[in-house]
TISEFI-532850 format. One record per residue: residue number from 1; x, y, z negated of N, C-alpha, C in turn. Coordinates in nm, 2 decimals, decimal comma, always signed. Layout:
<nuzas>
    k      nu      nv      nw     cau     cav     caw      cu      cv      cw
  NUM       X       Y       Z       X       Y       Z       X       Y       Z
...
</nuzas>
This chain:
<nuzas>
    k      nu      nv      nw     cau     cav     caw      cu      cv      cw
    1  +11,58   +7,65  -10,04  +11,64   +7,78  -10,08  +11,64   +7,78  -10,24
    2  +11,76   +7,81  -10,30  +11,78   +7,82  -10,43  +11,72   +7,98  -10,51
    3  +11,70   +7,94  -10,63  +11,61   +8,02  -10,72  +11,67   +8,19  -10,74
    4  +11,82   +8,15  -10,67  +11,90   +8,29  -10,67  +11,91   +8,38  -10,54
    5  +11,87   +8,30  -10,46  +11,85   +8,34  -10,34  +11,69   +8,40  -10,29
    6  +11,60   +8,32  -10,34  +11,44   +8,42  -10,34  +11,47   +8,51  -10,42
    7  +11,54   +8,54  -10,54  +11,52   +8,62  -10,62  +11,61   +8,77  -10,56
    8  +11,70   +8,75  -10,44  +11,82   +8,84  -10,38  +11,75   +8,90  -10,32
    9  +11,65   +8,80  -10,23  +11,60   +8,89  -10,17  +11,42   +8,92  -10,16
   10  +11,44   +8,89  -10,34  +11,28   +9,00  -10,35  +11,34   +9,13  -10,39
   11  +11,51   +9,11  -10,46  +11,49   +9,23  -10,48  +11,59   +9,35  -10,40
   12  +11,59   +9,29  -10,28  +11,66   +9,35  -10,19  +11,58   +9,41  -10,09
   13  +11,40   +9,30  -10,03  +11,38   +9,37   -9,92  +11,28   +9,51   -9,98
   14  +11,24   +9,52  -10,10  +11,25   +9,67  -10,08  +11,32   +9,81  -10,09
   15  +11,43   +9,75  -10,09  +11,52   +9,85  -10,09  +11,61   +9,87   -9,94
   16  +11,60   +9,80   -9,89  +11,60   +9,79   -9,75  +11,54   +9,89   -9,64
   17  +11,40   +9,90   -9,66  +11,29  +10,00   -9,54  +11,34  +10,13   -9,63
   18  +11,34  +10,17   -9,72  +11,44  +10,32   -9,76  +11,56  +10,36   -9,71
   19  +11,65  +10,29   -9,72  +11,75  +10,29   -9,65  +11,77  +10,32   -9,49
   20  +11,69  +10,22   -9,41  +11,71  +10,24   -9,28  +11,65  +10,39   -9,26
   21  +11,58  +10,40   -9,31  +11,54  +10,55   -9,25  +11,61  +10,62   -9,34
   22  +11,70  +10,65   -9,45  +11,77  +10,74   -9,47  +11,85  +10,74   -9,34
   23  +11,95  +10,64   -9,34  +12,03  +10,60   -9,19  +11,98  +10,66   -9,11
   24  +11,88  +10,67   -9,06  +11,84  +10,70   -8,94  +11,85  +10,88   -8,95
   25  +11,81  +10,93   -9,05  +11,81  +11,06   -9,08  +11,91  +11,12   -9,10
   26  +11,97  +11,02   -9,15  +12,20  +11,09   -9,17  +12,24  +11,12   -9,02
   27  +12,18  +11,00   -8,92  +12,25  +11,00   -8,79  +12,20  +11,11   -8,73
   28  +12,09  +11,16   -8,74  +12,01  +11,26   -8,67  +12,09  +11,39   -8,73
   29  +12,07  +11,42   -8,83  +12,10  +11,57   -8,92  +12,23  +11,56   -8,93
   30  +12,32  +11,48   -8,98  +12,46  +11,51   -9,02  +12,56  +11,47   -8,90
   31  +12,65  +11,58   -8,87  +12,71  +11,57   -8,79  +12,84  +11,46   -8,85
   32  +12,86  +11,36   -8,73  +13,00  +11,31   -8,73  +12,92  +11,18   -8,86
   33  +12,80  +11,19   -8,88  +12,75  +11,04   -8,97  +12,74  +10,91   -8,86
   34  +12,76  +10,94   -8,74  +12,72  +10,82   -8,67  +12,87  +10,77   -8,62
   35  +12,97  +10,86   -8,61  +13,11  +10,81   -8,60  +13,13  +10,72   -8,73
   36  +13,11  +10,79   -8,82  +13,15  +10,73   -9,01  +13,07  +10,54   -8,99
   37  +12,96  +10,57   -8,94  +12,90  +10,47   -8,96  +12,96  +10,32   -8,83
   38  +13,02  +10,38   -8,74  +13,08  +10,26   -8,68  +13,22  +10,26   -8,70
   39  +13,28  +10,32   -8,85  +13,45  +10,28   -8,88  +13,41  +10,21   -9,00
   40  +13,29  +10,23   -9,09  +13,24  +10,16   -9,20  +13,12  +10,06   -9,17
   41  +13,14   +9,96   -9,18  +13,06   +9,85   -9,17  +12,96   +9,84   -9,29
   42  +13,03   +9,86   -9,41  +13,02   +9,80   -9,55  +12,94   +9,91   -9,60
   43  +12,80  +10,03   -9,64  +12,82  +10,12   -9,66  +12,76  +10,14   -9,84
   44  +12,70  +10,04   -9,87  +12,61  +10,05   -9,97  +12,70   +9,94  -10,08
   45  +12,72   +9,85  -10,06  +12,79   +9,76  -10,15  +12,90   +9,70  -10,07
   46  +13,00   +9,70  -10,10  +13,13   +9,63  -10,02  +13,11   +9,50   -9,99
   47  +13,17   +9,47   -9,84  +13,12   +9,37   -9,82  +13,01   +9,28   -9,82
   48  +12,89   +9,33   -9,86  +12,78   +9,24   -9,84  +12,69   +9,37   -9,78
   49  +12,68   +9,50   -9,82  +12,54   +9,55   -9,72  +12,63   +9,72   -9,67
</nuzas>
């Protein structure tokens, strides 16, 4: 594994466990967030997350 790649994802997985549980909280509280979320794939950075 290249030196750019441990470094993606040190500083990716903690930003990661925040996220899912916002997610999880949009889908519970906001109406019509769980349709939005299966026409968008992409929701945080295009194409990669």
């Amino acid at each position: 594994m290249t030196a750019s790649c441990r470094t993606l994802i040190r500083v990716a997985s903690p930003i990661h466990v925040p996220l899912q549980n916002e997610e999880k909280v949009l889908r519970r509280e906001l109406p019509g967030h769980a349709e939005y979320c299966l026409r968008t794939r992409f929701r945080l950075i295009p194409f990669v997350w």
